[in-house]
C-alpha positions as CSV (number, residue, x, y, z in Angstrom):
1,X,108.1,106.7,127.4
2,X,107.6,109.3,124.9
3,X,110.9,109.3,123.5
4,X,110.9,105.5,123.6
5,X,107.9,105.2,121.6
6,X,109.5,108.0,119.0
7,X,111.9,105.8,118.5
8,X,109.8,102.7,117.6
9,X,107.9,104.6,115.7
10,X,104.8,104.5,117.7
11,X,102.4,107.4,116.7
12,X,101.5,109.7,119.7
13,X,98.8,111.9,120.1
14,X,99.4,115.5,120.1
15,X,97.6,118.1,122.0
16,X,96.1,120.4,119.6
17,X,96.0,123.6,121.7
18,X,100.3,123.1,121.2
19,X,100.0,123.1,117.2
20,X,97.1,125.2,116.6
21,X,99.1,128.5,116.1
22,X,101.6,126.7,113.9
23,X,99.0,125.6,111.3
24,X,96.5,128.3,111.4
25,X,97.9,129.8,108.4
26,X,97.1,126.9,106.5
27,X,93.4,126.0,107.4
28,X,90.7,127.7,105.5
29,X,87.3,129.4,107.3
30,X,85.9,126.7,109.7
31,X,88.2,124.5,109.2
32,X,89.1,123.2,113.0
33,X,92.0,120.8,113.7
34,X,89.9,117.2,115.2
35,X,93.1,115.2,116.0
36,X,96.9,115.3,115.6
37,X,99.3,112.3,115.7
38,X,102.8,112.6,115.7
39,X,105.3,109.6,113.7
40,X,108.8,110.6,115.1
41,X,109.2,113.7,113.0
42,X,105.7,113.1,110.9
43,X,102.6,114.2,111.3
44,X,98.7,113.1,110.9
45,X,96.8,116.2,111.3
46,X,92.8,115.0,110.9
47,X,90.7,118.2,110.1
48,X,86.7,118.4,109.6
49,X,87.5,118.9,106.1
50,X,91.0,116.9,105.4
51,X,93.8,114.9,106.5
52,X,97.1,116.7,105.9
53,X,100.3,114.8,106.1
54,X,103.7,116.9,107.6
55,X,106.9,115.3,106.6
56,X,109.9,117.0,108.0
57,X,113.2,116.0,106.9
58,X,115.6,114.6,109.3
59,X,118.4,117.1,108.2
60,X,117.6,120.0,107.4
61,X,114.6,122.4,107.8
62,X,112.5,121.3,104.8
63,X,108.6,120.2,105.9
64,X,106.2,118.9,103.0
65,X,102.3,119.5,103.2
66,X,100.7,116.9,102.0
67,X,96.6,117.7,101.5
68,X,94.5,114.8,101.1
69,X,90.7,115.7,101.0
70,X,89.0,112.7,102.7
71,X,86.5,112.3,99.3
72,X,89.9,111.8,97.3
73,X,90.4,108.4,99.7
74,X,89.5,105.4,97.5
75,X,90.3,102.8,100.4
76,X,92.6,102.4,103.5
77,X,93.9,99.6,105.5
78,X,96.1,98.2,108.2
79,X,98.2,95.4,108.4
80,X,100.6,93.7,110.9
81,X,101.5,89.8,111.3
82,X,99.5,89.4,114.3
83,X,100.3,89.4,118.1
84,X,103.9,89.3,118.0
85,X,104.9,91.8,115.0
86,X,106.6,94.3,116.5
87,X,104.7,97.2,114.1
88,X,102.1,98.0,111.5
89,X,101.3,99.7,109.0
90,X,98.9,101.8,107.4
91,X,97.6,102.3,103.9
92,X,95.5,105.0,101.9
93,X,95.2,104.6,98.1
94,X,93.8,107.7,96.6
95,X,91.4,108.3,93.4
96,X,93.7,108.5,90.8
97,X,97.1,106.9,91.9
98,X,97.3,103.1,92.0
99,X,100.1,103.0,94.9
100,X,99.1,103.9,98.6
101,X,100.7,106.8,101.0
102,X,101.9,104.2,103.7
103,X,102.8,104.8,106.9
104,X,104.5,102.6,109.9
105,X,103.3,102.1,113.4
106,X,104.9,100.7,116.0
107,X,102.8,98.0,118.3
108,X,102.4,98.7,121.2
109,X,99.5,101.7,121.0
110,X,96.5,102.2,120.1
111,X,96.9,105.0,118.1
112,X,96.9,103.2,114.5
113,X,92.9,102.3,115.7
114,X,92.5,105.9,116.4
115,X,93.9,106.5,112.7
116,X,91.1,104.1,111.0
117,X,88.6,105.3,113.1
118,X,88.9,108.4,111.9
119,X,89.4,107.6,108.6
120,X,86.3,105.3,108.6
121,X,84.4,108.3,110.5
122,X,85.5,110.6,107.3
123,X,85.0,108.0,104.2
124,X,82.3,106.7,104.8
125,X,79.3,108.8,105.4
């Protein structure tokens, strides 16, 4: 079902044991990886102290970082058409930029709930 769900576009949880090696050159001191969602070749990689964004090109070995520190997230949503829209999507508008990162989903999971959760968990202390 994994593959399946790649292909819709349905995030799935990564195990964070797997990736911890491959971004520990990137986190500071006591910073600890939380949660880690992979997008078909994207990732949402949820940090104590940021969310980074991995975009890997589809050709190609080319992966953009994307650092967003959670106090630089003005607001965030989600949006689908309801019960029988076949994805959704998600939304963060930073500080200073007046259009939002987005991000699909496919239906199907639960994992864009996990997303805002965290988010919500982050933004709003």
């Amino acid at each position: 079902m994994g593959l399946f769900n790649a292909i819709l576009g349905n995030a799935s949880e990564v195990n964070i044991q797997n990736i911890a090696t491959e971004f520990e050159p990137i986190l500071i001191e006591g910073e600890v990886i939380e949660k880690a969602y992979k997008l078909i070749r994207d990732m949402f990689i949820f940090t104590n102290k940021r969310l980074i964004l991995i975009e890997k090109q589809l050709v190609g070995t080319k992966v953009d970082y994307l650092t967003i520190p959670y106090s630089s997230i003005k607001k965030f949503s989600k949006e689908s058409a309801g019960l029988l829209d076949m994805d959704a999507e998600l939304k963060i508008w930073l500080n200073n930029d007046d259009a939002p990162i987005s991000k699909q989903f496919g239906k199907g999971g639960n994992n864009i709930n996990e997303v805002y959760q965290i988010l919500s968990r982050h933004t709003l202390k």
